[in-house]
C-alpha positions in Angstrom: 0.0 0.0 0.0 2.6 2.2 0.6 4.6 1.3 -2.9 1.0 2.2 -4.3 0.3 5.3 -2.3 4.0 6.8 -3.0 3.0 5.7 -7.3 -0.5 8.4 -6.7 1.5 11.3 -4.9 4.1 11.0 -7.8 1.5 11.0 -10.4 -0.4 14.0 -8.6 3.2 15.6 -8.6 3.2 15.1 -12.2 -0.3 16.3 -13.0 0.7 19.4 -11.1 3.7 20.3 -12.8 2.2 20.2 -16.1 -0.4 22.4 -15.1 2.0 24.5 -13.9 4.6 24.5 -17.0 1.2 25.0 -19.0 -0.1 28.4 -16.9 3.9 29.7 -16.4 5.3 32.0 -18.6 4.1 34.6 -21.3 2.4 37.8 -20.5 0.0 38.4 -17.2 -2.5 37.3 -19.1 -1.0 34.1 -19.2 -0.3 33.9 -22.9 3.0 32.2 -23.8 4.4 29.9 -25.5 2.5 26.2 -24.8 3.9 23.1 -22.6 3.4 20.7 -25.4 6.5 21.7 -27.4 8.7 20.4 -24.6 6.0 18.1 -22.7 5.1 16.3 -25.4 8.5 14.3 -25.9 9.7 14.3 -22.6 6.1 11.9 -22.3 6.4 10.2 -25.1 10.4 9.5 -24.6 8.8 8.0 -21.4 6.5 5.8 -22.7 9.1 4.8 -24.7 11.4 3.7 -22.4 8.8 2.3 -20.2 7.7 -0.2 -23.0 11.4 -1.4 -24.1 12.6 -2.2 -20.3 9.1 -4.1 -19.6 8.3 -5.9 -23.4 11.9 -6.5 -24.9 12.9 -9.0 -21.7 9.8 -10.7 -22.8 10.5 -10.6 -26.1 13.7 -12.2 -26.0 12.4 -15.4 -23.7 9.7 -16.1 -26.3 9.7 -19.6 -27.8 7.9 -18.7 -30.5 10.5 -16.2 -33.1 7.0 -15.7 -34.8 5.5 -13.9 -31.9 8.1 -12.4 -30.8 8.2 -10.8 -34.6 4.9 -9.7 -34.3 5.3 -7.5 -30.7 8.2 -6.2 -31.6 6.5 -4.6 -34.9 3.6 -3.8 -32.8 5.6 -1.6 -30.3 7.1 0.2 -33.3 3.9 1.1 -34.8 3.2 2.3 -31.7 6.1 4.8 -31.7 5.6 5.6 -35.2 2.0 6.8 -34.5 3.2 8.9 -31.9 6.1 10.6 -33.9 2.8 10.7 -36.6 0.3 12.7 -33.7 3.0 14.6 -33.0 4.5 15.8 -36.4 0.4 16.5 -37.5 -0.9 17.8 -34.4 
């Protein structure tokens, strides 16, 4: 429970810095430039990373070459629709 509880307050901490990188900066009005241009990879260079330390162990015990084939391609379409979303976005 506490492994779980310290998981929340990091993802409230998370939250909460976005929100603030998205209000800070620009003008009093709160105009600036937007979060996304530096949020967006620092998330998705996450993601990344998350999904190659937890799937490619995996990948490399499968039996089946086949399968293994088939992930592997899957978690690169995966990061090719996310360089897609964000070069069209």
């Amino acid at each position: 429970m506490r492994l779980q509880l310290l998981t929340a307050l990091g993802a409230v901490a998370g939250a909460a810095c976005s929100l603030l990188a998205e209000a800070g900066g620009g003008d009093s009005n709160g105009a600036g430039p937007p979060a996304p241009i530096w949020v967006l990879p620092f998330t998705a260079g996450g993601f990344v990373y998350v999904g190659t330390v937890a799937v490619l162990p995996q990948l490399l015990r499968e039996a089946a070459p086949l399968q293994s084939l088939l992930q592997l391609l899957a978690l690169l379409a995966g990061v090719a629709m996310m360089a897609a979303i964000a070069c069209y976005e």
